[in-house]
N, C-alpha and C positions, 0 to 999 in steps of 0.2 A: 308782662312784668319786665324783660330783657327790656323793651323799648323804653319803656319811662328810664333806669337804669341809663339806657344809651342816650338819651336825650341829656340826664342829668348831669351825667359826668365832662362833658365841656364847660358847663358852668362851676364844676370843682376846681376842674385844672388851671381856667382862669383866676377863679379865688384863692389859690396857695401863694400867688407872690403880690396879692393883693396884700393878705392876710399876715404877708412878713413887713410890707410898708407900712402898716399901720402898727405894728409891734414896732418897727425902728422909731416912728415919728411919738408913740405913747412914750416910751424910753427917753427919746429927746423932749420929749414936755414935762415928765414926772407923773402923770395920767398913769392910771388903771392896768397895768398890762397884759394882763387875764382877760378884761373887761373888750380893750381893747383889737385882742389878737381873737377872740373869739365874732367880734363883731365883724371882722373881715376874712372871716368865713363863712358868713352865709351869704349868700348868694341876694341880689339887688340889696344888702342894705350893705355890703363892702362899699357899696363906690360912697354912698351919702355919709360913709365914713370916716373918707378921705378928703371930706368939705370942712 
């Protein structure tokens, strides 16, 4: 259970300043920003996010 855990969390830490560009750029469009900030929290669907 540690190992998944440890695996997991580099892909968290990448996602928190994923997950604030995609809150600033929602904000700058008028878009969802709930919708938005949560989307860029999880893990591989942040980046097709930020398309």
């Amino acid at each position: 259970m540690e190992e998944v855990i440890q695996q997991f969390l580099p892909l968290i830490i990448i996602s928190i300043p994923i997950m604030f560009i995609c809150r600033s750029i929602a904000i700058e469009k008028g878009k969802n920003v709930t919708l938005w900030t949560i989307l860029g929290l999880i893990p591989g669907i942040n980046i097709y996010s930020l398309l």
